[in-house]
C-alpha positions as semicolon CSV with decimal commas, in nm:
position;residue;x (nm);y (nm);z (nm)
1;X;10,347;9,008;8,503
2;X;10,485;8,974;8,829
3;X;10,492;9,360;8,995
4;X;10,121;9,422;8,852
5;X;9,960;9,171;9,092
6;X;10,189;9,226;9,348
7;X;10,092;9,634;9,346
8;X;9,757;9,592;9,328
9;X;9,766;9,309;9,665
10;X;10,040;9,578;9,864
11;X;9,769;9,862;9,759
12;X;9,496;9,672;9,878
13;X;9,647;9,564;10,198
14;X;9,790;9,921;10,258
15;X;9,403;10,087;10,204
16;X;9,158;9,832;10,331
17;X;9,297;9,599;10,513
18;X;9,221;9,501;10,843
19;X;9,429;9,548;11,166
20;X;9,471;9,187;11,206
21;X;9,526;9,108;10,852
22;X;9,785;9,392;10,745
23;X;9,993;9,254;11,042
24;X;9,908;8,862;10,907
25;X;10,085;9,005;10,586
26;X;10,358;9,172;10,750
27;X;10,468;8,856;10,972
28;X;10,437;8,679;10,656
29;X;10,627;8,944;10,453
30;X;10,945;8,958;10,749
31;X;10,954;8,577;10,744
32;X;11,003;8,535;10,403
33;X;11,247;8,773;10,444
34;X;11,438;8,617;10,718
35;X;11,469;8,331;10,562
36;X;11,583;8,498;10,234
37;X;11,862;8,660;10,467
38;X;11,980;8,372;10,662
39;X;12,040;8,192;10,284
40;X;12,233;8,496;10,212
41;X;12,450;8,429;10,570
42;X;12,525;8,116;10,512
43;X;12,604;8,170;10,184
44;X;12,837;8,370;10,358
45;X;12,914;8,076;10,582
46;X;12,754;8,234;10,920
47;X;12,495;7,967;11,090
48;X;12,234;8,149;11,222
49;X;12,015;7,990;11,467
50;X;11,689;8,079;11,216
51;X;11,428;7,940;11,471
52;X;11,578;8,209;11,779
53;X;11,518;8,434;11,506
54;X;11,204;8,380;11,358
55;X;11,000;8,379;11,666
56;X;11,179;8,739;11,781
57;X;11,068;8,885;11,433
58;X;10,753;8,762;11,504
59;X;10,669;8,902;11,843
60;X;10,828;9,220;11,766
61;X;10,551;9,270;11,494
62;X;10,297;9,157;11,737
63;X;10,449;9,410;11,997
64;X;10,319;9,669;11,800
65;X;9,907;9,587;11,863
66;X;9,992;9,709;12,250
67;X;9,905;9,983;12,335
68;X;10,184;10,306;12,238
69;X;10,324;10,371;12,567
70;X;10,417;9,963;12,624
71;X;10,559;9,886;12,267
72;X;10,889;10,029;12,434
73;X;10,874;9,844;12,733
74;X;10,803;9,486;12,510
75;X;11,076;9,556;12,248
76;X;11,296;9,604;12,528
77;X;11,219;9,259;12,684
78;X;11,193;9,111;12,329
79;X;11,529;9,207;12,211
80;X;11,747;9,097;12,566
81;X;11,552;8,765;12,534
82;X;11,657;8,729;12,185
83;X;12,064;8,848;12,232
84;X;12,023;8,616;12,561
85;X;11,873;8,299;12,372
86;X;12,114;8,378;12,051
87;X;12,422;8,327;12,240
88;X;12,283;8,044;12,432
89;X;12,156;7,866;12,133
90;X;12,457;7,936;11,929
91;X;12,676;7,729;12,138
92;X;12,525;7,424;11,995
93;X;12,506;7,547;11,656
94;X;12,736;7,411;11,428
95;X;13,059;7,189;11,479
96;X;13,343;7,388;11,625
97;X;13,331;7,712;11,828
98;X;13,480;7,897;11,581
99;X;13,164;7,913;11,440
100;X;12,981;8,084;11,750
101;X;13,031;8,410;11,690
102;X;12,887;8,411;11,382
103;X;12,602;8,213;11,451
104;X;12,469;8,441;11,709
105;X;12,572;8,792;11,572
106;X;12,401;8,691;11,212
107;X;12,123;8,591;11,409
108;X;12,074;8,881;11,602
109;X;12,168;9,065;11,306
110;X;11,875;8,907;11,111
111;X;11,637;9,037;11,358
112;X;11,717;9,364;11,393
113;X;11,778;9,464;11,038
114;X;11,460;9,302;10,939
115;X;11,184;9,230;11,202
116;X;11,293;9,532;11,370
117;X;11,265;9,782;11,148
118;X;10,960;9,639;10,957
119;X;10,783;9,632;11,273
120;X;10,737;9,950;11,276
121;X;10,513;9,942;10,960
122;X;10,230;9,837;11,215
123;X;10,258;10,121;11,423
124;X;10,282;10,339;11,161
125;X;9,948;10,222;10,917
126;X;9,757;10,231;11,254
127;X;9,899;10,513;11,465
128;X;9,663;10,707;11,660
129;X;9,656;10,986;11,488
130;X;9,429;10,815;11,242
131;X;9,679;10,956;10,946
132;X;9,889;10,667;10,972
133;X;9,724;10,496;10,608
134;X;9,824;10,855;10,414
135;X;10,121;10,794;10,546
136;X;10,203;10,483;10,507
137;X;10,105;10,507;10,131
138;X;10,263;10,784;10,100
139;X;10,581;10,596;10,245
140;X;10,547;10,297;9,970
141;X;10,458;10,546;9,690
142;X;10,798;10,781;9,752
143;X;10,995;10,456;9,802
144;X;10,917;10,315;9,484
145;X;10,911;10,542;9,257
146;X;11,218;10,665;9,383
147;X;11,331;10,264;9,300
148;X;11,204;10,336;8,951
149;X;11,349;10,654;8,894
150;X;11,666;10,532;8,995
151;X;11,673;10,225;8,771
152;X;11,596;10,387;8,469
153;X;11,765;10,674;8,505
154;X;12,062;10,499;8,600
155;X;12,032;10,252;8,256
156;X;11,952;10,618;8,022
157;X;12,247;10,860;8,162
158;X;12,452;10,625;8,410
159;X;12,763;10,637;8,403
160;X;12,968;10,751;8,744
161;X;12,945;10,488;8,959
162;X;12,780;10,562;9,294
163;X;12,980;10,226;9,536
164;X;13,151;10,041;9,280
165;X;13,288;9,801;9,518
166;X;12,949;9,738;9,630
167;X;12,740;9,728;9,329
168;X;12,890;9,800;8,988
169;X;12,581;9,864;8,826
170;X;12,433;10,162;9,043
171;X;12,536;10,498;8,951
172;X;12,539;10,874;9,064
173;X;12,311;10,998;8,783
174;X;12,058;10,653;8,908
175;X;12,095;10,781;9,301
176;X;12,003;11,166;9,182
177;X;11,717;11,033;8,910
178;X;11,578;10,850;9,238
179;X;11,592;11,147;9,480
180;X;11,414;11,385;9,209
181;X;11,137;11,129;9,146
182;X;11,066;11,062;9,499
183;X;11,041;11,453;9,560
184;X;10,819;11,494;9,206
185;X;10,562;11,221;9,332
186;X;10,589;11,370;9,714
187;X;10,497;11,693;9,560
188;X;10,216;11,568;9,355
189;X;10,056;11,342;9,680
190;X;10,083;11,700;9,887
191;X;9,864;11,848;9,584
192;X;9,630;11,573;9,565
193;X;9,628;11,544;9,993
194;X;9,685;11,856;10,070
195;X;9,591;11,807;10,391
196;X;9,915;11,561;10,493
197;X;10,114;11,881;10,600
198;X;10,260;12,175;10,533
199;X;10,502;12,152;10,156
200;X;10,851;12,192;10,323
201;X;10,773;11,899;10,557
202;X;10,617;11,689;10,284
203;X;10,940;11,718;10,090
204;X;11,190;11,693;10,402
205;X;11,046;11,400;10,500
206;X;11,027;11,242;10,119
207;X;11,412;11,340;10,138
208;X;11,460;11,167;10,418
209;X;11,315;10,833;10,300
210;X;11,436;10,860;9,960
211;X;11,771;10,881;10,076
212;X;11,724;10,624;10,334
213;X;11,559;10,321;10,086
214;X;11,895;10,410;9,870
215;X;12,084;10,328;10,170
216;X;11,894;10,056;10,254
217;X;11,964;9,889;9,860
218;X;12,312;9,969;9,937
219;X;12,323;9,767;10,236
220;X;12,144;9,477;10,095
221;X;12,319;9,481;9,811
222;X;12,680;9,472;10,030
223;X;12,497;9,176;10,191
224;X;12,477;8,990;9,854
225;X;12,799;9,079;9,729
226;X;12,990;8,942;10,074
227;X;12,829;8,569;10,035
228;X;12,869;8,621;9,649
229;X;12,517;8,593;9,482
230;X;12,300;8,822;9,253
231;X;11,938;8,772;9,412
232;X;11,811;8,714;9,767
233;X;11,602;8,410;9,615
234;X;11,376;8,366;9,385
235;X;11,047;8,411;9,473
236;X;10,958;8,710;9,238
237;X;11,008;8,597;8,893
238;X;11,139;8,859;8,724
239;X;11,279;9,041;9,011
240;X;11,443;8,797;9,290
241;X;11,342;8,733;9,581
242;X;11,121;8,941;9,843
243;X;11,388;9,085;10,017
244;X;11,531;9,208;9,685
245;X;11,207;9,451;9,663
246;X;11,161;9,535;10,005
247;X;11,582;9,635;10,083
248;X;11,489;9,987;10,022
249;X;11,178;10,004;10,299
250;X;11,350;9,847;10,517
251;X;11,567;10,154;10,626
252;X;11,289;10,413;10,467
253;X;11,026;10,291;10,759
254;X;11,231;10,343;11,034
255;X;11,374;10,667;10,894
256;X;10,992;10,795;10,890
257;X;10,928;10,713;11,245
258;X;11,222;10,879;11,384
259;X;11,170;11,212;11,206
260;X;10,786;11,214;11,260
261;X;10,868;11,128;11,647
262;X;11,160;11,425;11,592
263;X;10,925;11,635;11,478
264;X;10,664;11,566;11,713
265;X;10,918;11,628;11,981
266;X;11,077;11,940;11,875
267;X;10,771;12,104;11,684
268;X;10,902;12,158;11,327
């Protein structure tokens, strides 16, 4: 009841929508995750100054409507504001200094793992190249279905665990199920587009991101486990919060960029 809707509105908004409104839903989509994270860190007991960090996520998705050859220059200026206002800020943030470092590393921290990375979803659905919406739904598509793959796979045949210290539950057999569904549904979107590229690139990039959003639950599951909850929130009945279902893009979309600018560069 829950991941129907919420398909059919990231479809939508991945096909149709408007510049100005995909990147309405993706400053709305990194702020709920934000937040989400900075429960998680002080959960943890780290005091992030949220506000320093809200506003960088922000402008680092609105970076990305300049033009390609400043988004460098603003991230750049973006990001030493943000470590410069962090450390400022942080030295009024909470009631002994022994709390400073943590406030401004989980709130530079925040930034980076989130509005950084996501960010880059902008460029990407609206790159010049005017293949950026094949790609980006062929980014979600791998991603998930990798995610489902992974979960059922892992509940059928599971039973080596993959990072038991991190997350009990995942298992080798789950992380292989994943990989070979991503690559089936990569190979099936290069026979319905054929036109997105040549078959080995299609399926070394699908790698790529596969492996990355399993890295990227990994990471946000290590998150979870260190302040010692199950969910991010719960915002998604049924399934946690919204970081909880986005953990996996959030390393997958950055992953794409750099081998698509990697293979730009070195012509592979």
């Amino acid at each position: 009841m829950t991941a129907l809707p919420l398909a059919l509105l990231v479809a939508g908004l991945l096909w149709w929508a408007p510049r100005w409104l995909f990147l309405t839903a993706l400053i709305v989509a990194v702020e709920i995750s934000l937040y989400e994270y900075h429960q998680i860190s002080r959960s943890a007991g780290f005091h992030g100054v949220s506000a320093v960090g809200y506003l960088a996520a922000a402008a680092l998705c609105l970076a990305q409507i300049a033009s390609p050859s400043r988004v460098a220059e603003l991230y750049v200026v973006i990001l030493l504001v943000l470590v410069f206002t962090a450390m400022v800020t942080a030295l009024y943030q909470g009631t002994t200094l022994r709390d400073y470092l943590g406030s401004a590393a989980s709130t530079v921290l925040g930034v980076l793992y989130l509005g950084f990375t996501l960010s880059w979803l902008m460029g990407l659905r609206f790159s010049p190249n005017h293949e950026g919406r094949t790609l980006t739904v062929f980014l979600f598509v791998v991603v998930v279905t990798g995610d489902i793959f992974a979960l059922f796979i892992g509940r059928l045949i599971g039973r080596t665990p993959l990072v038991p210290r991190i997350s009990p539950n995942k298992t080798v057999e789950g992380a292989l199920g994943g990989l070979a569904g991503s690559l089936l549904v990569a190979y099936l979107f290069w026979l319905f587009y054929g036109q997105t590229g040549e078959l080995k690139t299609v399926m070394l990039l699908a790698t790529i991101m596969a492996v990355a959003g399993q890295v990227g639950d990994l990471v946000e599951s290590a998150l979870k486990r260190s302040a010692g909850i199950k969910d991010s929130g719960g915002l998604l009945p049924g399934h946690g919060g919204l970081l909880d279902r986005i953990d996996s893009l959030v390393f997958a979309v950055p992953a794409l960029c750099l081998a698509l600018a990697l293979q730009r560069s070195l012509n592979w």
